[in-house]
C-alpha positions in Angstrom: 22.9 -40.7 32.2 21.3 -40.6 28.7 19.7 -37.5 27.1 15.9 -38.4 26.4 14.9 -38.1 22.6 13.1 -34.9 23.0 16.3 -32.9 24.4 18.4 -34.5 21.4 16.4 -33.0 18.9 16.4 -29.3 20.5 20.2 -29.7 20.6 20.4 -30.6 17.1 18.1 -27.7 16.0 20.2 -25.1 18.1 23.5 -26.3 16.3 24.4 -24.0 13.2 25.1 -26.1 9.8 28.5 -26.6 9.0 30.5 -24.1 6.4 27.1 -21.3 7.0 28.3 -18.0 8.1 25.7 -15.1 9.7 23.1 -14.3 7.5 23.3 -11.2 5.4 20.3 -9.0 4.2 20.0 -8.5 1.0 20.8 -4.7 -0.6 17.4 -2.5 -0.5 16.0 -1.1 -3.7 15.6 2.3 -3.8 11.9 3.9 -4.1 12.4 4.2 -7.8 13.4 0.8 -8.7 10.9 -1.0 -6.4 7.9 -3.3 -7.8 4.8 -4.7 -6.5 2.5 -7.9 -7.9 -0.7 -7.7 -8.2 -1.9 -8.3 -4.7 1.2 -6.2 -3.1 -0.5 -3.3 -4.7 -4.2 -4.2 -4.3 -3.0 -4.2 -0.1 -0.9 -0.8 -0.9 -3.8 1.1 -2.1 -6.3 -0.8 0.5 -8.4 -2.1 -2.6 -9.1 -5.9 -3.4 -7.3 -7.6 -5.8 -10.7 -7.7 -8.3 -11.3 -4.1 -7.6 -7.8 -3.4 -9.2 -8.8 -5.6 -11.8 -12.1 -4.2 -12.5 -10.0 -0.5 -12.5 -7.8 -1.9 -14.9 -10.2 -3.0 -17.2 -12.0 0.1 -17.4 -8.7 2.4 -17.5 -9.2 4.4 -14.3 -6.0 2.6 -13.2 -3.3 4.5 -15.4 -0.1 2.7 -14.5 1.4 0.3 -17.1 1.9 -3.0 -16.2 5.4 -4.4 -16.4 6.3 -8.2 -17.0 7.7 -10.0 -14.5 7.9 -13.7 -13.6 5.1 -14.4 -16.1 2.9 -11.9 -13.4 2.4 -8.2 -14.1 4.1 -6.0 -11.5 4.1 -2.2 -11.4 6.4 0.5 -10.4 5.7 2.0 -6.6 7.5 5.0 -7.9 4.9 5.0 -11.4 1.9 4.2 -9.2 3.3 7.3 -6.4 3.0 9.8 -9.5 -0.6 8.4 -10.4 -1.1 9.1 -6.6 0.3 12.7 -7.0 2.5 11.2 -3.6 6.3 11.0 -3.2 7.7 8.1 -3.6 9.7 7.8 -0.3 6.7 8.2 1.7 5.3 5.5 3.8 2.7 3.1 2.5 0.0 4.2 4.8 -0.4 7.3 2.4 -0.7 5.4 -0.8 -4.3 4.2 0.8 -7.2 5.3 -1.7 -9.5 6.2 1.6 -13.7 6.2 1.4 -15.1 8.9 2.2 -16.3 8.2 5.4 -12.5 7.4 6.4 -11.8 11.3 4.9 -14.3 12.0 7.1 -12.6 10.4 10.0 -9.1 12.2 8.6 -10.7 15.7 8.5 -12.3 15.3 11.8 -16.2 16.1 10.2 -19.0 14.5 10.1 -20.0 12.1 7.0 -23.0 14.9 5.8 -19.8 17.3 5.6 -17.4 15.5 3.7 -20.3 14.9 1.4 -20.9 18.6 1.0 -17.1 19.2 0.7 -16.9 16.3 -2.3 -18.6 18.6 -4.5 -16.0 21.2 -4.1 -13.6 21.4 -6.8 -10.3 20.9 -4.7 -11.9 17.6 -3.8 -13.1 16.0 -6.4 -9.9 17.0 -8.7 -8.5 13.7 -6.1 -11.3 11.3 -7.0 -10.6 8.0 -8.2 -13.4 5.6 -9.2 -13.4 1.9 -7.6 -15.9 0.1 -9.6 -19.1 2.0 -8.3 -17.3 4.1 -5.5 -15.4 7.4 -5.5 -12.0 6.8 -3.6 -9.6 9.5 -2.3 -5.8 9.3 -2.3 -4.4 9.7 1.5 -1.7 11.3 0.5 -3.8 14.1 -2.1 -6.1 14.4 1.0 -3.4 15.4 3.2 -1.9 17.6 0.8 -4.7 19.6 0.4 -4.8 20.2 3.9 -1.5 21.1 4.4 -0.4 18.6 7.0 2.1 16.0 7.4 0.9 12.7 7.5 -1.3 11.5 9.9 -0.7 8.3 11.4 -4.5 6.8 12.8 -5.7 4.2 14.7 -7.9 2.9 12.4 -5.0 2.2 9.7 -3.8 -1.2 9.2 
């Protein structure tokens, strides 16, 4: 009885290639040696990639470039201090939030986080985006005191 064409080709994609042993993982980089391009980190800090730009050119991103590849790459560890965030923590907190998401955080309504922006424990966090005020996740949860809080409406 012959095999059909069909069942020939799934047997040759099961079979492993000769000489190839299991694969390995490659060895993680610690927090402090870790970089990101430019769209890594635009996603990291929940930004778009012009909006970075844009924060670049007018100097309210702080972080040096580094040179990489012909790309510019940054430090996670460099952009965690800018942050005011440790740089083991997970990349939820890295997010610069609006402030209706604060709002969502803090559990208050939109009119109250407006009325708590003026307050000087708040707007020492600020961070322009072009015409927008963004807030660190990770300053925002520090000022309250609290671990961080995993949401629903992070992705």
């Amino acid at each position: 009885m012959s095999v059909s064409h069909v069942e020939a080709e799934r047997t040759v994609i099961r079979r492993r290639p000769a000489g190839r042993g299991p694969a390995t993982q490659p060895a993680r980089l610690s927090a402090e040696h870790q970089t990101v391009g430019r769209s890594a980190l635009a996603k990291l800090l929940r930004i778009s990639p012009s909006s970075l730009d844009r924060m670049r050119a007018d100097g309210t991103f702080a972080v040096e470039p580094i040179a990489m590849f012909g790309q510019p790459h940054w430090s996670r560890a460099e952009v965690a201090r800018w942050l005011g965030a440790d740089p083991t923590m997970p990349d939820s907190e890295y997010s610069l939030l609006t402030l209706a998401e604060v709002a969502r955080l803090l559990a208050v309504s939109r009119a109250t986080a407006y009325r708590l922006r003026t307050r000087s424990a708040f707007s020492s966090v600020e961070i322009c985006v072009g015409q927008e005020a963004r807030y660190p996740r990770c300053r925002i949860t520090g000022l309250l005191g609290k671990e961080p809080i995993v949401t629903d409406w992070q992705s």
